[in-house]
VMD Tcl script that draws the C-alpha trace (Angstrom):
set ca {
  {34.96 -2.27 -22.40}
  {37.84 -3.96 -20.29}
  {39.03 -1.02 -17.89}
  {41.34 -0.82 -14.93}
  {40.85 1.01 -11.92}
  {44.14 3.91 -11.74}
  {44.16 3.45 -7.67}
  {44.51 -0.02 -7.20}
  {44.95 -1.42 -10.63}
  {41.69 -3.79 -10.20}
  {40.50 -4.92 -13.72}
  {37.17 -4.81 -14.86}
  {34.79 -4.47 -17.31}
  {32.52 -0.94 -18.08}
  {29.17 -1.01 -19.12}
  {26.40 0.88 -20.51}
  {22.87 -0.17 -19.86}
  {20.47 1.96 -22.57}
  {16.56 1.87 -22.07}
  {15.09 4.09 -24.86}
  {16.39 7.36 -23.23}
  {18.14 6.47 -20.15}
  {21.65 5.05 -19.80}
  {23.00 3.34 -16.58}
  {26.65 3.56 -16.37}
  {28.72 1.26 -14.56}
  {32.06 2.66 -14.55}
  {35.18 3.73 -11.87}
  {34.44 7.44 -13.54}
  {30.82 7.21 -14.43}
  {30.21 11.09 -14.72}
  {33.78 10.91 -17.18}
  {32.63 8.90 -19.37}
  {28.95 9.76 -19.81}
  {30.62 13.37 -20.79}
  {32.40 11.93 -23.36}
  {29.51 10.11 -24.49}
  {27.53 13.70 -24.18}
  {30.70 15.02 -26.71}
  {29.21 12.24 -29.70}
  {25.61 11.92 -28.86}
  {24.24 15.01 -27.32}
  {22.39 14.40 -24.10}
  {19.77 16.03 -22.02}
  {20.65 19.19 -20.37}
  {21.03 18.47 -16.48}
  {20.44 15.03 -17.18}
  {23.95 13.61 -16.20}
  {24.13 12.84 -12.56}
  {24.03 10.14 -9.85}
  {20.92 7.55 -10.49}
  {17.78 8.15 -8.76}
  {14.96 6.86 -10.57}
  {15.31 3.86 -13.00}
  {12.72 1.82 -14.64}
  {10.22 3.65 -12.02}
  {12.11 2.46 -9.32}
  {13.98 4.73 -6.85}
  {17.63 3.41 -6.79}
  {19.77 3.93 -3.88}
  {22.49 3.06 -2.19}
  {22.10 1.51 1.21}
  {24.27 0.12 4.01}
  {23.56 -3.21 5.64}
  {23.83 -4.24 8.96}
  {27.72 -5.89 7.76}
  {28.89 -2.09 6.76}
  {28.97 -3.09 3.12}
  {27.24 -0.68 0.84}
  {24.63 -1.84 -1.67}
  {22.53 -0.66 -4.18}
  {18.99 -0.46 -3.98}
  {15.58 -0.51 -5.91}
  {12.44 1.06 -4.41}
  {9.41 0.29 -6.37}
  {7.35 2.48 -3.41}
  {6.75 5.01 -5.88}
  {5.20 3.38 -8.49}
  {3.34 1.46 -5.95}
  {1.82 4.06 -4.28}
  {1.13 5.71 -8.30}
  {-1.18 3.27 -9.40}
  {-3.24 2.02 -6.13}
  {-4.24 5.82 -5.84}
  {-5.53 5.96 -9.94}
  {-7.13 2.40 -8.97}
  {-8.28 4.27 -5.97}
  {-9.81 7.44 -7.95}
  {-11.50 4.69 -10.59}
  {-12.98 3.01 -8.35}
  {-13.66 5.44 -5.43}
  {-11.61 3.60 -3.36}
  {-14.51 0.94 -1.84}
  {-12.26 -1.70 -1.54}
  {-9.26 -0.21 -0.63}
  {-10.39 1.94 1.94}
  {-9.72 -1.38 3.69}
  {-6.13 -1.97 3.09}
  {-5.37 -1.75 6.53}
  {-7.43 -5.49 7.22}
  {-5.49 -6.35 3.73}
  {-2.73 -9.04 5.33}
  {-1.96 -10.64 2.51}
  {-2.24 -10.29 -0.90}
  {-4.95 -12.85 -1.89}
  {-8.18 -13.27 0.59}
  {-7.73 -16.00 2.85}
  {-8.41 -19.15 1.07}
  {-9.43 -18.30 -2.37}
  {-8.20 -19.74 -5.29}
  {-8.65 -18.14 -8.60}
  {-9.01 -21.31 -10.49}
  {-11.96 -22.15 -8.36}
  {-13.81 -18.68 -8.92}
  {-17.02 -19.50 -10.49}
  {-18.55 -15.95 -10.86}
  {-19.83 -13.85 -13.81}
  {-17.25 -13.68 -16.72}
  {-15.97 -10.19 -17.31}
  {-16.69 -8.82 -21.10}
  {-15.42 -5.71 -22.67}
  {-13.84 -3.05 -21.09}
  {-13.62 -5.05 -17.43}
  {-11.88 -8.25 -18.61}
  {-9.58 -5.44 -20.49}
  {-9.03 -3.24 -17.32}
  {-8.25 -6.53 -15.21}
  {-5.27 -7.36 -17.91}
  {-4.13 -3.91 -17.52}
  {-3.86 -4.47 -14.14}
  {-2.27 -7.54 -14.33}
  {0.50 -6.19 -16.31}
  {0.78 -3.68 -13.51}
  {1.45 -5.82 -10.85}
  {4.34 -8.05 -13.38}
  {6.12 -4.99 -13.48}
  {5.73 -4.55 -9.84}
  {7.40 -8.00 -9.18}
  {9.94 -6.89 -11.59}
  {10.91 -3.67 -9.59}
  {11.66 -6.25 -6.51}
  {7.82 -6.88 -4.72}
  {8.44 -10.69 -4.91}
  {6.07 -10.90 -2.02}
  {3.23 -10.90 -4.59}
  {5.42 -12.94 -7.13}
  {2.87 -16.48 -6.87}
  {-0.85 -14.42 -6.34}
  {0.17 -12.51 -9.15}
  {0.84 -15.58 -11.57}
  {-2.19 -17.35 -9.85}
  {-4.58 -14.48 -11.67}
  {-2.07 -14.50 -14.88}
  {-3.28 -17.78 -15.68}
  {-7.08 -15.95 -16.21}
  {-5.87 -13.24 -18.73}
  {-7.71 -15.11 -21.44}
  {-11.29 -15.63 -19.19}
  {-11.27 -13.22 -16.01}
  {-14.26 -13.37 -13.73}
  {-16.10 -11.01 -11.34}
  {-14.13 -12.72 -8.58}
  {-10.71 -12.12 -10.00}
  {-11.34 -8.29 -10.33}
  {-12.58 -8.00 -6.82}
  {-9.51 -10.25 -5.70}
  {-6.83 -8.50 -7.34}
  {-8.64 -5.08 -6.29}
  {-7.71 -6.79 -2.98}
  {-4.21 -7.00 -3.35}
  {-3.78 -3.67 -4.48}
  {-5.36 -2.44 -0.90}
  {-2.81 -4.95 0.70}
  {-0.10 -3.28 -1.71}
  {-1.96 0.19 0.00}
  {-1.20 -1.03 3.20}
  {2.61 -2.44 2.56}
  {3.81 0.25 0.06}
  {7.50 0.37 1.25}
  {9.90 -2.19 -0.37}
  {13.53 -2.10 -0.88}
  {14.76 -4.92 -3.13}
  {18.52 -4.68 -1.87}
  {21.31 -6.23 -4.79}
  {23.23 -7.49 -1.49}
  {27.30 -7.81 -3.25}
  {28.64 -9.72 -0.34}
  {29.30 -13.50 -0.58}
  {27.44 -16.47 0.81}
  {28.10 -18.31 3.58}
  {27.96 -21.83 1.94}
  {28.12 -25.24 3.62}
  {30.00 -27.33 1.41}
  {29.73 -30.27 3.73}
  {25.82 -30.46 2.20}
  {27.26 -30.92 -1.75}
  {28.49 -34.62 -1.52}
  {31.02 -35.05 -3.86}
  {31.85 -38.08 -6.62}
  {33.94 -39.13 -9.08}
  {31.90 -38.28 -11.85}
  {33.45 -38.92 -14.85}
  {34.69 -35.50 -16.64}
  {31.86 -36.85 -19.89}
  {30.18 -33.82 -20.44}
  {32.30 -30.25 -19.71}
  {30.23 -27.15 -19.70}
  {30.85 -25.49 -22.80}
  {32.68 -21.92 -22.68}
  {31.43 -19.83 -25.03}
  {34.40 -19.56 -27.74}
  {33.98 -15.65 -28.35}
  {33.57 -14.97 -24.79}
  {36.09 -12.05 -23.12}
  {38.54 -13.03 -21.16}
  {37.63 -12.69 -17.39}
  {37.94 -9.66 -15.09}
  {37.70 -8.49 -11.79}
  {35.92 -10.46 -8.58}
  {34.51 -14.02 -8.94}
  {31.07 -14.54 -8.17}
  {28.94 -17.25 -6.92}
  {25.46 -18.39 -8.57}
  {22.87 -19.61 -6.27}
  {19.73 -21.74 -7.32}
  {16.56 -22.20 -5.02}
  {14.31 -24.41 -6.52}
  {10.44 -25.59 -5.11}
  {7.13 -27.33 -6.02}
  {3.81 -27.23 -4.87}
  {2.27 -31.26 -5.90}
  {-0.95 -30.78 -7.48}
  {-1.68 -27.28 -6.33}
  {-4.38 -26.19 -8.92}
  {-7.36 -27.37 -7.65}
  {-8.91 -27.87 -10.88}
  {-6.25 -29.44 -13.23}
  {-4.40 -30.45 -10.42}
  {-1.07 -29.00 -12.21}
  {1.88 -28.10 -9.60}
  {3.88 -24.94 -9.68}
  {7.50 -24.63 -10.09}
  {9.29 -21.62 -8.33}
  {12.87 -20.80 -8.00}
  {15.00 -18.00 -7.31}
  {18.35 -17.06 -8.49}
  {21.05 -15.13 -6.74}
  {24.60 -14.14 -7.63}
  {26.38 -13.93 -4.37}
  {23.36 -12.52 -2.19}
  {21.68 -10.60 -4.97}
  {18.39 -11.69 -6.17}
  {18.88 -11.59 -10.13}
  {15.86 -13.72 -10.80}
  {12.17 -14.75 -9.42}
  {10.24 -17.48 -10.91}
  {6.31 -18.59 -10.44}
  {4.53 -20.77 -13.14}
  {2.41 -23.75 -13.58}
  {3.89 -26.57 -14.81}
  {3.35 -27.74 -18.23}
  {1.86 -31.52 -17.68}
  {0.39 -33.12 -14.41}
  {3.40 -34.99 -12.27}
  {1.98 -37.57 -10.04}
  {4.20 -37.66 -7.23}
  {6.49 -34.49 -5.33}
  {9.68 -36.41 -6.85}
  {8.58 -35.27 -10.22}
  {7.13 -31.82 -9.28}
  {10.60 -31.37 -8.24}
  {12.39 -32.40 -10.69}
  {10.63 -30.90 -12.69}
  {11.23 -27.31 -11.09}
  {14.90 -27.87 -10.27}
  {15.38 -28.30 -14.44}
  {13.34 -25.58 -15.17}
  {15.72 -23.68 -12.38}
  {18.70 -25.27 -14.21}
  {17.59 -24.03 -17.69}
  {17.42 -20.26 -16.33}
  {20.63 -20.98 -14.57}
  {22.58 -21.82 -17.36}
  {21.37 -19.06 -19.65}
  {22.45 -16.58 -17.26}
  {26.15 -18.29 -16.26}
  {26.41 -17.75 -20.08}
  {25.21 -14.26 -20.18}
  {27.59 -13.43 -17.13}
  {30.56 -14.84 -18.74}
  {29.83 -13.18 -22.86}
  {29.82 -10.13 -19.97}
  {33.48 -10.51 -18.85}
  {32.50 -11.78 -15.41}
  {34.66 -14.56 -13.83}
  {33.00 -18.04 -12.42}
  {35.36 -20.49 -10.95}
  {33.16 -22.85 -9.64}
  {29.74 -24.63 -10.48}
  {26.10 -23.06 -9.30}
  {25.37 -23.98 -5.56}
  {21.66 -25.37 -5.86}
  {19.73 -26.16 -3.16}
  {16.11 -28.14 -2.50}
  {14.27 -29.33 0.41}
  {13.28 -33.06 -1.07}
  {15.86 -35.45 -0.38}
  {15.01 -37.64 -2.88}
  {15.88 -35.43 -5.86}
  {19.45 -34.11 -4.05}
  {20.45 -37.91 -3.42}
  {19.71 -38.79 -7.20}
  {21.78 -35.53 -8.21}
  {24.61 -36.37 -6.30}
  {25.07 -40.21 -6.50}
  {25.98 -41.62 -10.29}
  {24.97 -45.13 -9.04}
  {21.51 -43.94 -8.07}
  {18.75 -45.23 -10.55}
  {15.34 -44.29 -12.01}
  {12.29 -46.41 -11.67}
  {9.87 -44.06 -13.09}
  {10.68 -43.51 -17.09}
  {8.06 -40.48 -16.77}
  {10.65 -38.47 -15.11}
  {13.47 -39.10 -17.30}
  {14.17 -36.42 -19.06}
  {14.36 -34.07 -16.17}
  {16.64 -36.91 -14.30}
  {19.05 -37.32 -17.11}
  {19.29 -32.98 -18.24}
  {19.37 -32.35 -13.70}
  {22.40 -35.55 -13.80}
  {24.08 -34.25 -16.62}
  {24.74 -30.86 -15.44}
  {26.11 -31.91 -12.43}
  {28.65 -34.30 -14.28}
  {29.71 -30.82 -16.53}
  {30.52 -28.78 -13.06}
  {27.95 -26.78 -14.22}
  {25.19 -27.35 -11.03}
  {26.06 -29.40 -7.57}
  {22.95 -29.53 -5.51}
  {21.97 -29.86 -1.46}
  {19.47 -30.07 0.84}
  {18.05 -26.91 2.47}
  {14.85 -27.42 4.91}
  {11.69 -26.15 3.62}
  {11.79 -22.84 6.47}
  {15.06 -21.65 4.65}
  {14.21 -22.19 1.21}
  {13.32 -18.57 -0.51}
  {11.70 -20.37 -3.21}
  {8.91 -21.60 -1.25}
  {7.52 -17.89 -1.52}
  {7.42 -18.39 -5.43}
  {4.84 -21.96 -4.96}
  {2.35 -21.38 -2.05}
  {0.00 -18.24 -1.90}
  {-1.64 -19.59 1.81}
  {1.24 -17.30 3.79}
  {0.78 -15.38 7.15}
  {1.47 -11.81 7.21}
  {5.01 -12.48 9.31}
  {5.60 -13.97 5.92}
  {6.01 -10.44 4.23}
  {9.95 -10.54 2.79}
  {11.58 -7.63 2.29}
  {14.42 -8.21 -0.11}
}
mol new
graphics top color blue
foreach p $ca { graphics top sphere $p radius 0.5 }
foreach p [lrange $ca 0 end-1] q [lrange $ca 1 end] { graphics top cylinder $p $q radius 0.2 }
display resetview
């Protein structure tokens, strides 16, 4: 609903989020208008108030270090919930040692190379249910656990002895790191434009505007795309994983960690490959955020550590000499031509999305988001 705000006139747009029984209001007079919501469709009694638990995450507001005030998800909580019933099943024999738990896999195992029993029956069931525990988890903000969790995802349909004991594991490192604050930081980026080279592309292909979509209110906001690959980094089918991570301004909106579908043969590909998978995401959400109301003026700021793949996204004389990635080059190419995507190099230290593609991490490399 387009609104303006009475003490400064800013315009905006209200919304209410509805999950089964719970609304989230976003509104200049949230309590206001969930009472006249209350006068229609009778709520709770004492339910109406400021948000404190959502989804099973605490929400908060918090202020950062810049004086701006954020919200805040704490999945602590639920966290803390389910390693103590995994604790009371299992009378707590493995974690008991969460404190020697520094990161979530063992050191050095891979679950595709876990030749143990197979689990039957009610274990290879339990281990799902676990599973689906921890993907909520990441969903609630723990993307510290966001690749080790899609690792033993990829074992739903065959679990072994090894995976239960290793994801008993990260539970006893989730005992031992239980606080997490995913933090929706509003403020803007700092962004170096000097790394997005500009052309004169020609204007072939403009990024189509949804025709029903609201006119635009309130603040523009910047999208930010991470994108990563780890080259062959299944040990068996030598598949590489794709991860990227999607911000709007300095809010994480989106975490990514997933096998890719067929084998690429050199890092070019792997990346290319993840940077259109990024660019698919990307684009469904920059169409989401403007059927919301929400006002874009300029293209997603993308950035990748292999030099290779920014130089062919930013030069419309560069050529491909492999035809196996051609599909990736051409949808990556095309995007940038519609304004949609311009890309640059980040080094591999700064890039967030390295989190989402390699498991082998010390424990200094515990984010807090």
């Amino acid at each position: 609903m387009p609104m303006t705000r009475p003490d400064d006139g800013f315009e905006y747009y209200a919304y209410a989020l509805l999950y089964v029984d719970d609304i989230l209001m976003i509104h200049h007079d949230a309590m206001g208008a969930l009472k006249k919501i209350d006068k229609a469709f009778t709520l709770k009694p004492d339910s109406v108030g400021d948000p404190d638990i959502y989804l099973g995450a605490k929400f908060r507001t918090t202020t950062l270090k810049n004086g701006v005030v954020a919200y805040s998800l704490s999945p602590s909580r639920y966290v803390q919930e389910n390693v103590k019933l995994v604790l009371e099943e299992h009378h707590g024999t493995t974690l008991k040692k969460g404190s020697r738990a520094r990161s979530p896999l063992p050191n050095n195992y891979r679950p595709e190379l876990d030749m143990t029993e197979e689990l039957e029956g009610e274990e290879a069931s339990y281990f799902q249910s676990l599973v689906g525990i921890l993907r909520w988890m990441v969903e609630l903000g723990r993307i510290d656990i966001i690749t080790e969790v899609s690792m033993l995802a990829s074992h739903l349909a065959l679990p072994r002895r090894g995976h239960l004991k290793s994801i008993f594991h990260m539970f006893a490192y989730l005992k031992a790191h239980h606080n997490a604050t995913f933090v929706m930081d509003p403020s803007y980026p700092q962004i170096d434009h000097s790394v997005f080279k500009t052309c004169n592309w020609a204007d072939m292909y403009p990024e189509p505007i949804p025709p029903n979509a609201p006119e635009p209110r309130g603040k523009s906001i910047d999208v930010i795309l991470y994108f990563d690959s780890d080259l062959a980094g299944d040990n068996i089918n030598r598949r590489s994983c794709t991860g990227y991570m999607i911000y709007v301004n300095n809010a994480l909106v989106i975490a990514h960690s997933k096998k890719q579908a067929r084998i690429e043969t050199s890092v070019f590909g792997a990346e290319f490959c993840a940077l259109t998978q990024g660019m698919d995401q990307m684009r469904g959400l920059r169409y989401k955020l403007r059927m919301m109301g929400i006002p874009m003026e300029g293209p997603t700021y993308a950035y990748g550590d292999n030099m290779s793949v920014i130089h062919n996204t930013q030069r419309p004389d560069s050529t491909l000499k492999k035809k196996c990635n051609l599909i990736a080059y051409h949808a990556c190419r095309e995007a940038v031509v519609a304004g949609e995507m311009i890309t640059g190099h980040v080094p591999s230290e700064k890039n967030p999305a390295d989190l989402a593609t390699k498991p082998d991490r010390r424990e200094t490399d515990y984010w807090t988001l």
